[in-house]
C-alpha positions in Angstrom: 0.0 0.0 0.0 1.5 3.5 -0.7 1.9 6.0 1.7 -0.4 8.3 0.2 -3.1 5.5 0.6 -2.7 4.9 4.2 -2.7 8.4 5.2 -6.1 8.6 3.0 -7.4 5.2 5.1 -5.6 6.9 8.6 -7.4 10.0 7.9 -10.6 8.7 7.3 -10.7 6.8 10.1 -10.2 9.7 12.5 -12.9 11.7 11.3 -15.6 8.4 10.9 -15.2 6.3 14.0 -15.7 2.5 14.3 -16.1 2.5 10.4 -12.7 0.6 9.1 -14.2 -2.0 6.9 -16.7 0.8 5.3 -14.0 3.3 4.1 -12.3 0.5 3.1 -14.6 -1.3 0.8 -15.8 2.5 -0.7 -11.9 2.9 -1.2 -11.7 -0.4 -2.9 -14.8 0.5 -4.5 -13.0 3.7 -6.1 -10.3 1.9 -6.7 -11.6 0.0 -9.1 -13.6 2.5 -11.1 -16.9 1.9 -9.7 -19.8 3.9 -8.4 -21.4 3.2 -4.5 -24.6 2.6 -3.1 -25.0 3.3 0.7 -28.4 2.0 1.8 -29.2 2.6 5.6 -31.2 4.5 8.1 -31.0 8.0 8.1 -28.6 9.2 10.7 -25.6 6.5 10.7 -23.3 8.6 8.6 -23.9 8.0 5.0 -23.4 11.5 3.8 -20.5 11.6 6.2 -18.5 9.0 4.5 -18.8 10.9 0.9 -18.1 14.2 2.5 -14.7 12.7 4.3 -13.7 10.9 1.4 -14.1 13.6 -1.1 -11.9 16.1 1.3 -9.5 13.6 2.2 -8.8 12.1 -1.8 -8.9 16.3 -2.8 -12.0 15.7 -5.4 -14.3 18.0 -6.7 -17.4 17.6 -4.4 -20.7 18.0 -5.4 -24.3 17.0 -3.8 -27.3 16.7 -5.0 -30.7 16.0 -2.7 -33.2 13.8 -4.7 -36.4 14.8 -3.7 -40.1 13.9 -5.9 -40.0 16.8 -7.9 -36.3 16.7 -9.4 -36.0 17.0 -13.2 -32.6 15.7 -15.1 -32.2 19.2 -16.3 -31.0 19.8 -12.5 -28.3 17.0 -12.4 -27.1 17.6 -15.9 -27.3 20.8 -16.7 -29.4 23.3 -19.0 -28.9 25.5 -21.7 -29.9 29.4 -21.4 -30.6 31.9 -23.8 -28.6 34.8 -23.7 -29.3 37.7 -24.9 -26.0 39.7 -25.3 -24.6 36.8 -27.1 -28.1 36.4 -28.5 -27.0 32.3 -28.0 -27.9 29.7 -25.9 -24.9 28.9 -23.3 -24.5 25.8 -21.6 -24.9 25.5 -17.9 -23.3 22.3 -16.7 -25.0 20.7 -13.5 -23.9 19.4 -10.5 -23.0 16.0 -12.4 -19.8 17.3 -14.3 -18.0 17.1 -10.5 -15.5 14.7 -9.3 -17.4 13.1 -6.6 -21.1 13.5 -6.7 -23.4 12.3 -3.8 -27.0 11.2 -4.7 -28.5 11.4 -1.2 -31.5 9.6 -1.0 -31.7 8.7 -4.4 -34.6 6.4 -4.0 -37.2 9.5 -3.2 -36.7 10.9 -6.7 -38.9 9.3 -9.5 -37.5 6.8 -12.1 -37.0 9.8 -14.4 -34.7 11.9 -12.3 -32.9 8.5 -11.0 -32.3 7.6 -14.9 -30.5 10.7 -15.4 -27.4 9.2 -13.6 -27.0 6.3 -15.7 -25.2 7.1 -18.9 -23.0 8.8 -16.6 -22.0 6.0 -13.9 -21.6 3.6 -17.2 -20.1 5.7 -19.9 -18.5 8.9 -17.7 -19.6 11.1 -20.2 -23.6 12.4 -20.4 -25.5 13.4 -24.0 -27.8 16.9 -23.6 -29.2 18.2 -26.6 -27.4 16.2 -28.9 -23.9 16.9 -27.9 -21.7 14.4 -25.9 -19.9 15.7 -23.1 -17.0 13.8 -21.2 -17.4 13.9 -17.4 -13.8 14.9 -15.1 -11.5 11.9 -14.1 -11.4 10.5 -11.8 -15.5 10.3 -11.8 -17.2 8.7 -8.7 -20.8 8.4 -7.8 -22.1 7.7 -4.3 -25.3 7.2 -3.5 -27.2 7.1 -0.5 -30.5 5.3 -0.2 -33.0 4.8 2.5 -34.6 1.5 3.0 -37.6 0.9 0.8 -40.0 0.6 3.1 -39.9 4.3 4.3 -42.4 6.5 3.0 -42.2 8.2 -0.2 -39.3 6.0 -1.9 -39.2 4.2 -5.4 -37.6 1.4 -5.9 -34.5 1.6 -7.9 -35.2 -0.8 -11.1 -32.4 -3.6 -11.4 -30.9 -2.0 -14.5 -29.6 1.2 -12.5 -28.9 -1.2 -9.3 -26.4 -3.0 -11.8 -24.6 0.5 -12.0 -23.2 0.7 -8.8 -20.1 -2.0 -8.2 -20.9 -2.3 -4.6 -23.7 -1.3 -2.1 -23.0 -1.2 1.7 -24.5 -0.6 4.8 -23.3 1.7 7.8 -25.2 0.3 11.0 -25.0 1.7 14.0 -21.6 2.1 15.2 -20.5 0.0 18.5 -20.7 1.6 22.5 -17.0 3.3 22.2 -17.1 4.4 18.6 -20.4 6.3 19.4 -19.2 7.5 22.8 -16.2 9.3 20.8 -19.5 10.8 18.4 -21.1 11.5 21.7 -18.4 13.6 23.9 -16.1 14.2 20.4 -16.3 17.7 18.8 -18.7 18.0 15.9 -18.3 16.0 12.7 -18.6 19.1 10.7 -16.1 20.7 12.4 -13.6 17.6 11.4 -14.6 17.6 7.9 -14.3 21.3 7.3 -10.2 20.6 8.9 -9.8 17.3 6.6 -6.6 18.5 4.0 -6.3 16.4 1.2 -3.9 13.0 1.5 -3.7 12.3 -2.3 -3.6 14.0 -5.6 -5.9 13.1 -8.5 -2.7 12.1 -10.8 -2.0 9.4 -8.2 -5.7 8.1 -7.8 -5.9 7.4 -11.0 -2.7 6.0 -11.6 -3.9 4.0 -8.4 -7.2 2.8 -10.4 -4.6 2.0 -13.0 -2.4 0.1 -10.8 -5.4 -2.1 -9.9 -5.9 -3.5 -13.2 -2.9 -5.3 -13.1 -3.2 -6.9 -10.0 -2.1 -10.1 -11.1 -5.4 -12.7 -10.9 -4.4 -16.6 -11.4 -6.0 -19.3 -13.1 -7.7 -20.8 -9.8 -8.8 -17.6 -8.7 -10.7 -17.7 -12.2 -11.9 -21.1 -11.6 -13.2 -19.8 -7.9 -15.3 -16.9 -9.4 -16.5 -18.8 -11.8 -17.7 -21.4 -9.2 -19.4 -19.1 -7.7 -21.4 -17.5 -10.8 -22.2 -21.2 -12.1 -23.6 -21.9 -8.1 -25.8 -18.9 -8.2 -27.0 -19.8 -11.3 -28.1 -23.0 -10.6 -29.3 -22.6 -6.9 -32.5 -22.9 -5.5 -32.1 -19.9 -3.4 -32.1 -17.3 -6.0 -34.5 -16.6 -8.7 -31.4 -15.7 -10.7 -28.1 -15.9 -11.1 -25.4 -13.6 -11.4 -24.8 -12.3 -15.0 -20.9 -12.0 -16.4 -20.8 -8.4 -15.5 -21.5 -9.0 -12.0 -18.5 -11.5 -12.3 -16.3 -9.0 -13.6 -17.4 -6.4 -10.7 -16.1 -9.4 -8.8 -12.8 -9.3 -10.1 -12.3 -5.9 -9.7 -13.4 -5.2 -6.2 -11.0 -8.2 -5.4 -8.0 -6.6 -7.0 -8.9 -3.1 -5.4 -8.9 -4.9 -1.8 -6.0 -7.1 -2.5 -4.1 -3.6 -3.6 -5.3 -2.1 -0.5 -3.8 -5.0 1.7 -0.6 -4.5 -0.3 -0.4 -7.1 -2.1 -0.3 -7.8 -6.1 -2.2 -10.9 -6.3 -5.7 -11.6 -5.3 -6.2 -14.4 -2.6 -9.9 -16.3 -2.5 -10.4 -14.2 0.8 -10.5 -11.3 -1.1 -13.3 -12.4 -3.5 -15.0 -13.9 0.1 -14.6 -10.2 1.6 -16.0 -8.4 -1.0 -18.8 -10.9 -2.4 -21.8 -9.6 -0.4 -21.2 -5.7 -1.2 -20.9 -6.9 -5.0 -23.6 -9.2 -5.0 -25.9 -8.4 -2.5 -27.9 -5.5 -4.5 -27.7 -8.4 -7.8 -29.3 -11.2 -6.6 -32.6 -11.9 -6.4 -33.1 -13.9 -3.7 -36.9 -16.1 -2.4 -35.2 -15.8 0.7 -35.7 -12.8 3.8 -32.0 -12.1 4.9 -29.6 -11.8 2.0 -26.5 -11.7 4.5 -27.3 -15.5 5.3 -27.6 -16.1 1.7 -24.1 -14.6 1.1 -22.7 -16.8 3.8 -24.1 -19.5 2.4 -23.1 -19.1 -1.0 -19.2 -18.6 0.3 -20.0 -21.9 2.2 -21.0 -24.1 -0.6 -18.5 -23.1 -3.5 -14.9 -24.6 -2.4 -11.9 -22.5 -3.1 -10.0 -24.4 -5.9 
C-alpha cells in the first residue's frame, strides 16, 4: 500500500469512528472505477463517509438531494438563452463534479434516477445532442434509505447494476459512538480534513489495480461461484458476467489495499456480499445468510 493510501485510510478513520471496513470497501470500490450505493437509516453517517472521502482524496465535491420533484435538467445541466450573445450557453450541473453524492436517491422518480445512468456507465452524459465527457477520476455515491420508508421508489435492477458495490453503515459499537457523543462535531472535522492524495495518483492508483495479477484458480473460484448462483435454488437468478467481472475488480482493489499484487480467495470472500448483494434476487428474507451461504457451498479451488 502507498503512503499516500494509508494516510487517506488513517485520515478517514479519524474523522468516521468504528467504520474501518466501510471506508475500506468505498476505497476499494474507487479503486476499481466503480460507483457506490450506501443503503441505511438515516442518521448512521452515510453522507459523512462521501463528505470525508471527497476532502481527504482532494476531489471536486458535489451534492445533489433527490427529492419527488427533481427533473434531469437539475443534475445535468441546461442551456440558457442569452441575450447579449443572442445564443444559448450551456450550464453544466452538478453531475460534471469529481465526486457527486445522490442522497437519497430512491425519493426521486424513475425519471430523475435515470439521469445518472449514462454517466456512472459511460462517464460522459449526452444533452441536446452533444456528448460531453465527465472529469476523471469520476465517482458516484449514492445514498439510499430503506424501501419501506415513506415516499421511496424502488430503484429498477438495471440502474442497481450501475453501482459496483452497495454497503451498509449500521449503527456504530458503545465506544465508537461515545467518541460521536463527547467528540467535537463532525462538521467541524470535515471542514479541517486536508487532502492525502492527488488526483494524478488516484488514478494511476485505479490504473495500478488493473494489473493486479489474478491466477488461473482464482478464475476457476469466481467462476464457481457464478455457475452456483446460477443454478441454486435460493435465488431466482443468477449472477450475470458483469457481476463477475465487478467481482474481479473489487477483489484486486482490496488485494491492492492490503498491499499485495495478487488476489487471494479471501479477497473475492470479503467483498462478495457488497458486489452481489444489490444483484441477486433472492426467495429468501435475509440476503447476508444467503451470502454466507453461497461462500460456504462453493470450495476455493
Amino acid at each position: 500500500m502507498s503512503l499516500s493510501l494509508k494516510n487517506v485510510i488513517r485520515q478517514a478513520e479519524s474523522a468516521i469512528l468504528g467504520k474501518p471496513q466501510q471506508i475500506r470497501f468505498a476505497l476499494a470500490c474507487l479503486l476499481a472505477r466503480g460507483h457506490l450505493l450506501i443503503e441505511d437509516l438515516p442518521g448512521v453517517g452515510k453522507t459523512t463517509l462521501a463528505q470525508v472521502l471527497s476532502r481527504t482524496l482532494g476531489l471536486q465535491f458535489a451534492r445533489v438531494q433527490f427529492t419527488s420533484d427533481l427533473l434531469p435538467a437539475d443534475i445535468l445541466g441546461v442551456s440558457v438563452y442569452e441575450r447579449d450573445s443572442n445564443q444559448f450557453k450551456f450550464h453544466p450541473g452538478p453531475i460534471f463534479a469529481q465526486m457527486i453524492l445522490a442522497d437519497e436517491v430512491n425519493r426521486a422518480t424513475p425519471k430523475a434516477q435515470s439521469a445518472l445512468l449514462e454517466a456512472m456507465e459511460e462517464h460522459q452524459v449526452t444533452i441536446e445532442g452533444v456528448t460531453r465527457p465527465l472529469p476523471a477520476p469520476f465517482f458516484v455515491i449514492a445514498t439510499q434509505n430503506p424501501s419501506h420508508q415513506i415516499g421511496t421508489f424502488p430503484l429498477p435492477e438495471s440502474q442497481l447494476d450501475r453501482f459496483l458495490m452497495r454497503i451498509e453503515m449500521g449503527y456504530p459499537d458503545a465506544q465508537a459512538e461515545r467518541g460521536l457523543l463527547s467528540g467535537v462535531d463532525r462538521r467541524e472535522i470535515i471542514a479541517k480534513l486536508t487532502p492525502q492524495m492527488e488526483s494524478a495518483e488516484l488514478l494511476a492508483l485505479q490504473q495500478h489495480v488493473k494489473q493486479i495479477h489474478v491466477s488461473p484458480a482464482l478464475l476457476d473460484y469466481v467462476q464457481a461461484i457464478l455457475r452456483h448462483t446460477r443454478e441454486s435454488a435460493h435465488y431466482t437468478h443468477g449472477l450475470s458476467p458483469r457481476a463477475g467481472l465487478a467481482l474481479l475488480s473489487a477483489a484486486r482493489a482490496w488485494a491492492l489495499i492490503d498491499g499485495r499484487d495478487a488476489v487471494i480467495p479471501e479477497d473475492v470472500q470479503i467483498i462478495l456480499p457488497g458486489v452481489v448483494s444489490h444483484r441477486l434476487q433472492t426467495i429468501a428474507e435475509h440476503q447476508h445468510s444467503l451470502t454466507q451461504e453461497l461462500i460456504a457451498a462453493v470450495a476455493i479451488p
